[in-house]
C-alpha positions as CSV (number, residue, x, y, z in Angstrom):
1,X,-8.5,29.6,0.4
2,X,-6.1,28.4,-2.1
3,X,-3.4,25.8,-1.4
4,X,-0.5,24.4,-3.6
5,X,1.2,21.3,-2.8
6,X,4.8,20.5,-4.4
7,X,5.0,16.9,-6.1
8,X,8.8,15.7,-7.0
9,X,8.4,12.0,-6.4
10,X,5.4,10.0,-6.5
11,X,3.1,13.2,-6.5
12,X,3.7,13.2,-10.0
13,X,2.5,10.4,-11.2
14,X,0.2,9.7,-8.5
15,X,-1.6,12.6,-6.2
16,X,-3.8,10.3,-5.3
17,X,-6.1,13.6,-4.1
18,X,-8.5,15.6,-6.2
19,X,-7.0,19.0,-7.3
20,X,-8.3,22.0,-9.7
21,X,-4.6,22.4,-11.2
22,X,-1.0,20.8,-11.9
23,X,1.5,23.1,-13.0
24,X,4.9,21.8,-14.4
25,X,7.8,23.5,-12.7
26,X,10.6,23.7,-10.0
27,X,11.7,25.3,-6.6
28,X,15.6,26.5,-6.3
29,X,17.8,25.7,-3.7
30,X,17.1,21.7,-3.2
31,X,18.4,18.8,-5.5
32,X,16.7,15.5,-5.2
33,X,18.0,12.7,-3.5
34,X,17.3,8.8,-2.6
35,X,18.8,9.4,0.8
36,X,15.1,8.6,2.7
37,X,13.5,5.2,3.6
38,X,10.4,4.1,3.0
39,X,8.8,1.1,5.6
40,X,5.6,1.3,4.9
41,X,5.0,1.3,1.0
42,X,8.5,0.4,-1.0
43,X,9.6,-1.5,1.9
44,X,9.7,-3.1,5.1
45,X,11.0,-1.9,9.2
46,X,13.2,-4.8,8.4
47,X,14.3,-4.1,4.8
48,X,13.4,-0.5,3.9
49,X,13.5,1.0,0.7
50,X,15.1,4.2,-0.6
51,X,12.4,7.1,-2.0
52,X,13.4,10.4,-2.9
53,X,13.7,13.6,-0.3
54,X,15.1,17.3,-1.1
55,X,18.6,18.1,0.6
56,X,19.4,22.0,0.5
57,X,22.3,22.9,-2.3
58,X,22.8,26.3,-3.5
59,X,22.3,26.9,-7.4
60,X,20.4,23.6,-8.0
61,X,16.8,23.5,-8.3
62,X,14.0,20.7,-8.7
63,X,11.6,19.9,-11.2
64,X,8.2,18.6,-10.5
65,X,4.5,19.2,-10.2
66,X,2.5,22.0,-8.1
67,X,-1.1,21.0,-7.4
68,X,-3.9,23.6,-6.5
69,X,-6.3,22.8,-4.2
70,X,-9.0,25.3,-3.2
71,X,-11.7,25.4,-0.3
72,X,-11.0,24.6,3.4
73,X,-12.1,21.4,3.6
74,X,-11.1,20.4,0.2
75,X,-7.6,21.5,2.0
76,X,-8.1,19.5,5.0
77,X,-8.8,16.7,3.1
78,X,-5.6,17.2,1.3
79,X,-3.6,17.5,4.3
80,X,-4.9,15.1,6.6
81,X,-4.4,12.3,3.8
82,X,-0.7,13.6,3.0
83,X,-0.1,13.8,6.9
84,X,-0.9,9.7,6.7
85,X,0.8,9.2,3.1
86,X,3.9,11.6,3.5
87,X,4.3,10.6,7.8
88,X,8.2,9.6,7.3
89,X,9.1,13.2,6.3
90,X,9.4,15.4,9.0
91,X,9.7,18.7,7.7
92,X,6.4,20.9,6.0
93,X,8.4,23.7,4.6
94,X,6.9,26.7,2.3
95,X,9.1,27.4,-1.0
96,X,8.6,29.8,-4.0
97,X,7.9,27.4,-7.3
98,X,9.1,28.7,-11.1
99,X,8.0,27.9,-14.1
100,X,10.2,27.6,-17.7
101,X,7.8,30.9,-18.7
102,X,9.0,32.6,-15.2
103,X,12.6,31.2,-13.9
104,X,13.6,34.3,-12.7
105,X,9.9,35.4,-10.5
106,X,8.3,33.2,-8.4
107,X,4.5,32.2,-10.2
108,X,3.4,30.8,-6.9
109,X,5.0,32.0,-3.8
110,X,3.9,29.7,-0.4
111,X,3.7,26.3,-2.0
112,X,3.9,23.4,0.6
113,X,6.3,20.6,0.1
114,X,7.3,17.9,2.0
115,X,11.0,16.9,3.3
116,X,13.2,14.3,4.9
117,X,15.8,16.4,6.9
118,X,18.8,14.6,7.7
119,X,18.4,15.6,11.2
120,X,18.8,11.7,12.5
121,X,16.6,12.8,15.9
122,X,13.9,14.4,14.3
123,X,13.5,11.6,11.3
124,X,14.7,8.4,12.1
125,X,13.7,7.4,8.0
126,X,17.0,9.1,6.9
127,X,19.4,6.5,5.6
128,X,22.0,9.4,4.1
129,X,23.8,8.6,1.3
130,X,25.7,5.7,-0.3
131,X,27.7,4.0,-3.0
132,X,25.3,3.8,-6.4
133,X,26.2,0.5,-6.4
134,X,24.6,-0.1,-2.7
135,X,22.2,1.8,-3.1
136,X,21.2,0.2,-6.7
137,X,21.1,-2.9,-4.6
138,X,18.7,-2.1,-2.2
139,X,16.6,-0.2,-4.6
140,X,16.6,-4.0,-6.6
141,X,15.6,-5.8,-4.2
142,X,13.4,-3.8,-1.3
143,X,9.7,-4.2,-1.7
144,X,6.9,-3.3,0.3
145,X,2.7,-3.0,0.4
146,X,3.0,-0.6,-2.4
147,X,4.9,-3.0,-5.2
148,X,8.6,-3.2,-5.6
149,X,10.8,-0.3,-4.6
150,X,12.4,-0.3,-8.1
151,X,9.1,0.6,-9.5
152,X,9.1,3.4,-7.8
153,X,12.4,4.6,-9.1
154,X,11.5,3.7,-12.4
155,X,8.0,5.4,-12.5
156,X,10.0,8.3,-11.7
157,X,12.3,8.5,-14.2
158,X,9.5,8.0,-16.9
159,X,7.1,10.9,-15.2
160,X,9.9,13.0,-15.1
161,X,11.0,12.3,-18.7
162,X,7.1,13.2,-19.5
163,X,7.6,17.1,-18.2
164,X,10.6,17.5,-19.9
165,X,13.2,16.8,-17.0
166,X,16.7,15.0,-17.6
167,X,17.8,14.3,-14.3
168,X,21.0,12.7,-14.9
169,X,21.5,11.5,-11.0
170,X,18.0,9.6,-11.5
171,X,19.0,8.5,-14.7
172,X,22.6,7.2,-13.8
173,X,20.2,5.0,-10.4
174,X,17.7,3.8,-12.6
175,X,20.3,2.2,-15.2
176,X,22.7,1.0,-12.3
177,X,19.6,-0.9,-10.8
178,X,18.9,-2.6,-14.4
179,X,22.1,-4.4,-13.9
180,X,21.1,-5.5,-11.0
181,X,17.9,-6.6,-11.8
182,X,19.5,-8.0,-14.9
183,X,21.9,-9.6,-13.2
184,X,19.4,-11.4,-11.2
185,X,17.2,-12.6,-13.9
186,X,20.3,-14.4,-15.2
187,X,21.2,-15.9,-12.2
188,X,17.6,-17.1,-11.9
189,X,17.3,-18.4,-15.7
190,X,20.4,-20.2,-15.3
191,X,19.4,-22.3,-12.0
192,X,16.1,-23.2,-13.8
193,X,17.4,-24.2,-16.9
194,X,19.8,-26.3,-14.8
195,X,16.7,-27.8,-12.6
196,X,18.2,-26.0,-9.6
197,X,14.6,-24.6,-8.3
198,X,15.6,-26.0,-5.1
199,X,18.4,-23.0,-5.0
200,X,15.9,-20.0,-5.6
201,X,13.2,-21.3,-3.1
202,X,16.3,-21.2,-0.3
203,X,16.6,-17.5,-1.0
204,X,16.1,-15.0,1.4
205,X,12.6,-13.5,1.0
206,X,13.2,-10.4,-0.8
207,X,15.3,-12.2,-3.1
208,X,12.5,-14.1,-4.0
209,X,10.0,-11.1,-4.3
210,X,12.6,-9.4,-6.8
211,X,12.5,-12.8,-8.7
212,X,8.7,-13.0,-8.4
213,X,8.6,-9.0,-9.3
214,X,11.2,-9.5,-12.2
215,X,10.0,-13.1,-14.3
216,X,6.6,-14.2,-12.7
217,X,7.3,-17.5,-11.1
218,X,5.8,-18.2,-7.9
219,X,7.0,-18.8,-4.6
């Protein structure tokens, strides 16, 4: 038994499974978007982060990784451990992935991938869109078990700059969350420099973990 698994957020950089094969490529019909929330690794219940999820749009298509895994329990290992790590997406769907060498014929047909529909009653982790600049703000400040949610974003950028893929509405979120973070680190600078400490300690506390995250002083 053979199975393939589609990566096109953290998969990429981090599997975190054992697998025979990656395969740089992409599935057709899905663009990428920051629309789901994450509670339990870039975030909090009370503060969630935003992670990526695919949303159906004809004549797009999404790059990422496919990961071969062969052997049935190798594959039930595989998919009891996404079943824990990938819980807030509620969709298992089966898509046809391309490579650059084949964009025109499938080179693996049934490769498993993971979704957040928007369906609000069947995933109650679907925040939906929002103004860059909102969403730039939460992506600056969440943080959760798994490190700051603006690592995420910007891990994802780099890994998907490392296969070759310019994807300019990842691009435009990662530079609108450096002026954030920016923007913070100057706030910050200034209040110290002015002995104001009092003034960053009063801060909510994911202020202060986006501080913390962003110029290393303690809380």
């Amino acid at each position: 038994m053979v199975l393939w698994v589609f990566g096109y957020g953290s998969l990429i950089w981090n599997a975190g499974f054992e697998y025979e094969e990656r395969v740089v490529g992409f599935i057709k019909g899905y663009t990428r978007v920051f629309n789901q929330a994450s509670t339990d690794h870039r975030g909090t219940p009370e503060y969630p982060g935003r992670t990526v999820t695919l949303e159906p749009q004809e004549g797009e298509r999404t790059t990422g990784c496919a990961f071969k895994i062969s052997g049935y329990e190798a594959e039930q290992l595989v998919l009891s451990y996404l079943a824990i790590r990938e819980f807030e997406y509620d969709v298992q769907a089966f898509v046809d992935f391309y490579t650059e060498e084949s964009p025109n014929k499938p080179a693996i047909t049934g490769v498993l991938v993971y979704i957040g529909s928007p369906d609000m009653l069947k995933n109650p982790y679907y925040l939906g869109p929002a103004p860059l600049g909102d969403m730039a703000n939460q992506i600056a400040t969440a943080s959760g078990p798994a490190g700051p949610n603006f690592e995420y974003l910007f891990r994802l950028e780099k890994s998907l700059y490392a296969i070759g893929c310019v994807d300019e509405y990842i691009i435009e979120l990662a530079n609108e969350v450096r002026k954030v973070i920016e923007e913070y680190e100057q706030w910050q600078l200034k209040d110290f420099k002015k002995g104001n400490l009092a003034k960053i300690y009063e801060k909510s506390f994911d202020d202060r973990t986006l501080l913390q995250n962003c110029v290393g002083i303690a809380s």
